[in-house]
N, C-alpha and C positions, 0 to 999 in steps of 0.2 A: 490283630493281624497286621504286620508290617506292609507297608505300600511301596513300592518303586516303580520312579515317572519311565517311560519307554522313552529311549529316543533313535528317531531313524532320518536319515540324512542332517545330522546336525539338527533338526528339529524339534523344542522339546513336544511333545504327544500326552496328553496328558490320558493316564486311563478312565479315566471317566469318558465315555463317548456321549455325543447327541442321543443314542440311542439311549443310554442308559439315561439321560436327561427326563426324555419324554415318558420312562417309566416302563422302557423295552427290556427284560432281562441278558444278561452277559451270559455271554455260552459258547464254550468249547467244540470245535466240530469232532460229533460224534465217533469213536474211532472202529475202525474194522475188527481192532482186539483191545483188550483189557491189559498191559503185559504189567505182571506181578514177579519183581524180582524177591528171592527168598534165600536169604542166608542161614543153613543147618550144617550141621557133622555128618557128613560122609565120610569119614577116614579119622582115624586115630581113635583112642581110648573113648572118646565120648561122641563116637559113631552108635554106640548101643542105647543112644537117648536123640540123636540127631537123625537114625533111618525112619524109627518110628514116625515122626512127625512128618519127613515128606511123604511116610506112603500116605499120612493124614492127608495134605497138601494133595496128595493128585488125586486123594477120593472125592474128595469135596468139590474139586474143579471139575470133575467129571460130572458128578454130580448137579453142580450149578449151569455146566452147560447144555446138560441133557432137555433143563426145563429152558433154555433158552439163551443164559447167560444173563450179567449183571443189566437190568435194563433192556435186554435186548444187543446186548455186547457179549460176547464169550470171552472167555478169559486164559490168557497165553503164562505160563510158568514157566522162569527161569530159577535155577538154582546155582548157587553158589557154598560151596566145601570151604566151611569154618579151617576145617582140620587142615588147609592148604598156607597159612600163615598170614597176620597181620595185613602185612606187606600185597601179598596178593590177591588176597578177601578186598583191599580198598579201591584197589587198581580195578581189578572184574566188579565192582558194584560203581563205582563212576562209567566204565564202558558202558554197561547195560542202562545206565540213566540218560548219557551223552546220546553214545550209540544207539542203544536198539529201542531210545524211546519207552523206560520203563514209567509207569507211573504212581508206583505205588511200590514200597519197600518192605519186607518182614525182615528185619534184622535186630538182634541176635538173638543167642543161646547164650552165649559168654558174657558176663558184667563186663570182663576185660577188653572185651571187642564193643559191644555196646558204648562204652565211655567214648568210644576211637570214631564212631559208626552215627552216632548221633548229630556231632558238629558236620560230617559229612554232609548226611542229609540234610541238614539245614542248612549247609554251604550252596550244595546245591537245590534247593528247595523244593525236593520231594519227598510228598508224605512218607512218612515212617511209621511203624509200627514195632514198638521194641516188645515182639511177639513171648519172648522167654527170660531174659535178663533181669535179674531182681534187683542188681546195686538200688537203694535208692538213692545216691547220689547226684545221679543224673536231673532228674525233674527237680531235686531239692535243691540244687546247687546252682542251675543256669535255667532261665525260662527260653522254652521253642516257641516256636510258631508251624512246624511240620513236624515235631516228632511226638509221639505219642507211645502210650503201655498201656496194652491189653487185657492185661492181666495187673496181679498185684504187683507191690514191692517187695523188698527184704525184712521190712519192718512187721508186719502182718505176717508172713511167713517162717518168721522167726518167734516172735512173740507167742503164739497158739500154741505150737511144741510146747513151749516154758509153760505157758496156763496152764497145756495139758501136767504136766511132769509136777507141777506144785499143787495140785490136785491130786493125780493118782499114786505121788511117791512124795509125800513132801518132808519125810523124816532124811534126806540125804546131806550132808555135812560136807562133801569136798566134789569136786568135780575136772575134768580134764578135758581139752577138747582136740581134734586133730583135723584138721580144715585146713583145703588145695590153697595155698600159697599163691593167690592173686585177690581181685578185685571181693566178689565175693567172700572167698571164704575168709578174708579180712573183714571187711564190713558186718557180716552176718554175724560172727562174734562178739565185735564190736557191739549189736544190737542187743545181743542176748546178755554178754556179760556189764552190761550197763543197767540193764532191765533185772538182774539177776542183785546186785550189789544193792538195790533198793528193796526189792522184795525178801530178799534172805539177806542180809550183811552179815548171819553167822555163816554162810559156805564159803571154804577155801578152795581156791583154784590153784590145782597141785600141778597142772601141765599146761603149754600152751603150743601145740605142737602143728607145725604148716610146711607138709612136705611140700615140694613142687607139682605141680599140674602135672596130670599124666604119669605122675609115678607106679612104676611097678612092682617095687618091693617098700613094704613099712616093715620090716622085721626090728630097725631099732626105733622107731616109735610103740611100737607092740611091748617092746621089750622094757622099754620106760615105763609104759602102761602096767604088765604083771608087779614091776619091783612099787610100783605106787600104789595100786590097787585102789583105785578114788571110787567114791558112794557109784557116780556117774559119769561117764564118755557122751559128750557131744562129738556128731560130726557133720556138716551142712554140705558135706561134699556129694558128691553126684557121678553118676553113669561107672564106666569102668573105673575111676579111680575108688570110687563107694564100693562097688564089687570086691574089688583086690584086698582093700583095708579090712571087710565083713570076715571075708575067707582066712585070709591071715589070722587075722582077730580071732575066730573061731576054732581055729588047729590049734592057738596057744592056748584056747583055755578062758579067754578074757570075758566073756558073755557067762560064764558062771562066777566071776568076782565081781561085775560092774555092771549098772543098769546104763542101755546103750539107750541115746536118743538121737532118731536119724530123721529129721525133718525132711528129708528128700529120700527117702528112699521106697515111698508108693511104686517109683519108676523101674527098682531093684527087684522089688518082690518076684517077679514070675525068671526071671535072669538067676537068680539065687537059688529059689527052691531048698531044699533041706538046710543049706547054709546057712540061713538065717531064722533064726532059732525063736520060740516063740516068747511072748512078752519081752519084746522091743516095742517102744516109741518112735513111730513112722508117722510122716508128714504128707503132704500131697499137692505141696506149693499152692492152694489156692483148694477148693473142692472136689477135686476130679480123681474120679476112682471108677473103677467099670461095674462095681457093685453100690455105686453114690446110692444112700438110703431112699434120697427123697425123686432117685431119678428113672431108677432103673425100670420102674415099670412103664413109663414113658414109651412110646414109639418111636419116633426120633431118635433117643436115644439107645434104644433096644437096635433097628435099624443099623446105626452107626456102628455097631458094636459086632456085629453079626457080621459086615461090610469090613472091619478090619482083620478079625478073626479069620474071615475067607479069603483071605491077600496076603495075611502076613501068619498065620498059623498060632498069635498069641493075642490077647485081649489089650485094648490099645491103654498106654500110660499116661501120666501126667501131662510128657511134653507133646503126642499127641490129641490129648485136653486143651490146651495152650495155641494148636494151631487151627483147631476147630471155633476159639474163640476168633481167632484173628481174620476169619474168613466171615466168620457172623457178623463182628465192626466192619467187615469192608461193604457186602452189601447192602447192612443197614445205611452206613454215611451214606451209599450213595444213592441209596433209597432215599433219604432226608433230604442228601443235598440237592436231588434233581426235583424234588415236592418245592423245596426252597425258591430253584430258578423256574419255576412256570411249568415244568414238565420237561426242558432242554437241560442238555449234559452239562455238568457243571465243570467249572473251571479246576487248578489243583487250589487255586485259593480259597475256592470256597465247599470243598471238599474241606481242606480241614478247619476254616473253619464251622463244618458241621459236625467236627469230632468231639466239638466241648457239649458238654449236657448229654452223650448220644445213648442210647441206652440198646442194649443188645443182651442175649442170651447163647453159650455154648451148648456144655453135656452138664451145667451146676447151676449155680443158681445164677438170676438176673445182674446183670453190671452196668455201672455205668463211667463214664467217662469226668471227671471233675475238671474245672476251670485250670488247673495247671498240668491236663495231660492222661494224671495218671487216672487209671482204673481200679473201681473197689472191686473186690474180689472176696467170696465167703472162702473160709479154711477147714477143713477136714484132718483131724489128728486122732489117730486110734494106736491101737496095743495088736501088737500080732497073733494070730492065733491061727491053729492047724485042724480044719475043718473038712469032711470027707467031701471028693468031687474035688479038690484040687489037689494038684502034687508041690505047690508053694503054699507060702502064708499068706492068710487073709486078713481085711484087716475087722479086728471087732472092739467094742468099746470107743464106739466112736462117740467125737462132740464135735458138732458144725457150729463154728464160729462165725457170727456177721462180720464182715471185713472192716466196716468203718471203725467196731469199736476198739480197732487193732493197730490202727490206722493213724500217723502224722496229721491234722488236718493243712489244710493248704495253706500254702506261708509258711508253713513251720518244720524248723531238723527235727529230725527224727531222734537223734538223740537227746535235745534240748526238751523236745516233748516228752521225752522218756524220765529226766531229770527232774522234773515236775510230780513223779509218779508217786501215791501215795503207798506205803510199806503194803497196803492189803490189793493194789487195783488190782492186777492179774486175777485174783482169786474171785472176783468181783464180776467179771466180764463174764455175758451170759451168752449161754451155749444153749443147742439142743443136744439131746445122748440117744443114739443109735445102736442095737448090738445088732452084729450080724445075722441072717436068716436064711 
């Protein structure tokens, strides 16, 4: 953890006090409120992945202050609209830090914002939590000391689909992919078609196609797609733009010539409904499903589930999983951190540093936090299927994937780790297999 000397009147001050000398612990005077600034989509195309989560976000806060609050702190929510642009997503999350005294960050949903969103908060030195944003770029490329991933990365989230997919289809010969033209759906490509060149080096990649974010019509990627007809369609894209691509896709005809694999699109299923046709390859960023095999009979998570369904009239998705994790790391750190100072409030310094090693639980399985930040996260990848009692696809044929063995270890690109892969690992990496019930 970085140090800097305080100086006031010209005077250097060093922080180490006499207090802390004698062996008195350092501590923050307790605050009246908790405030949690949380960047999501409110508006635009990926507001139907960005509502779900705040109504997570104020269940959970209701929740935590019903029993009392963090510590005996309740906790104040601010939010901030992705869909408001770059420019004024960074302006309103520096107010809320300067100004209104936030202490704690969820920012982003967007790799694109995330990459923007991280040096912030470490400029200004308030913990982060990059509660949804996959790039892994970020932790692999620059080390923090306040930012932190709650969830996995890009690497794990991409790799599962492919285990899944060379597993349950492994005769396919050519593939195409079509992924939102930014951070992400660069990257996430990047990972698969690197991972993909070692493990098959006979499949050709007959398309590479990256419309712009937010787009609303793919009729000439579609159109690419019929006249190519490749074994398989990737797409890593998400919320409305996943939606419009499926739909499209679907009028043409394309899901009867090509096996689709949509590593994000757990988040699509109940948004979709008939559209999306059965034996597709769906993803779930991380384990989170509202029928998770190894969860659902849980109370907690029965509970949660019941709690969003009577708020929001559908069963909560992935990115609602995502924020449910980030609310579990906050009380735990601060659970840790105030064990750490004697039972007093901890400082922001020592807040994170009690994020490394910290171990917490959502709605999936147990995570922890590694020495560079990020969080391991188990994967959930199944095959679609049309099951009575719902009027969308569910998903069945699933395998839960341990996260680590999916996973860059620390130190290491992700792609360079990849490079090292021997022609059979994917196939190799062990799962449990779930069918639906």
């Amino acid at each position: 953890m970085k140090f800097k000397a305080l100086y006031l009147g010209g005077v250097l001050t060093a922080a180490l006090s006499a207090a802390t000398l004698t062996g008195a612990a350092w501590a923050a005077d307790k605050p009246a409120e908790l405030k949690i600034g949380i960047t999501t989509y409110s508006s635009g195309s990926a507001s139907v992945f960005g509502v779900p989560a705040r109504h997570a976000a104020e269940i959970l806060a209701e929740e935590i202050n019903a029993k009392g609050g963090v510590n005996g702190v309740p906790l104040k929510l601010y939010f901030i609209d992705e869909g408001a642009g770059l420019e004024t997503l960074m302006t309103e999350y520096r107010r809320l830090v300067e100004d209104e005294g936030v202490e704690v960050t969820f920012a982003s949903i967007s790799s694109g914002v995330c990459n923007k969103m991280a040096p912030l908060a470490e400029d200004l030195e308030v913990v982060n939590f990059m509660w949804d944003c996959g790039t892994q770029r970020i932790l692999e490329d620059d080390k923090y000391d306040y930012v932190f991933r709650t969830q996995a990365n890009a690497t794990p989230e991409v790799l599962a689909p492919l285990a899944y997919l060379l597993k349950a289809n492994p005769d396919f010969k050519t593939i195409a992919v079509v992924n939102q033209d930014y951070a992400w759906g660069r990257d996430s490509w990047e990972i698969f078609s690197n991972a993909l060149k070692i493990q098959r080096p006979d499949v050709k990649v007959v398309a590479e196609l990256f419309p712009a974010f937010g787009a609303a019509d793919f009729s000439t990627e579609v159109s690419r797609l019929q006249a190519l007809k490749p074994d398989v369609i990737l797409s890593t894209s998400w919320g409305g733009d996943l939606d419009t691509f499926v739909r499209q896709a679907k009028q043409r005809g394309l899901f009867e010539t090509s096996k689709f694999v949509l590593p994000l699109a757990e988040s699509s299923l109940q948004r979709l409904g008939d559209d999306l046709p059965e034996g597709v390859i769906v993803g779930a960023r991380g384990d989170h499903y509202f029928l998770h095999p190894e969860m659902r009979d849980k109370e907690k998570f029965k509970t949660f589930n019941e709690k969003f369904k009577a708020r929001t009239g559908e069963y909560p998705i992935y990115s609602a999983a995502h924020m449910v994790q980030a609310f579990a790391a906050l009380e735990a750190v601060y659970d840790k951190a105030i064990k750490a100072n004697g039972g007093e409030w901890p400082t922001k310094e020592q807040v994170a540093e009690a994020m490394v090693g910290l171990e917490f639980q959502g709605l999936g399985r147990p995570l922890v936090i590694r020495e560079d930040g990020q969080a391991v996260e188990a994967q959930l990848v199944g095959t679609t299927a049309k099951r009575d009692g719902y009027n969308f696809k569910v998903i069945d044929k699933m395998e839960l994937y341990d996260g680590k063995d999916l996973m860059a270890p620390v130190g290491e690109n992700s792609l360079k780790w990849i490079a090292k892969f021997k022609p059979d690992f994917l196939s190799k990496v062990p799962s449990t297999s779930f069918s639906h019930k």
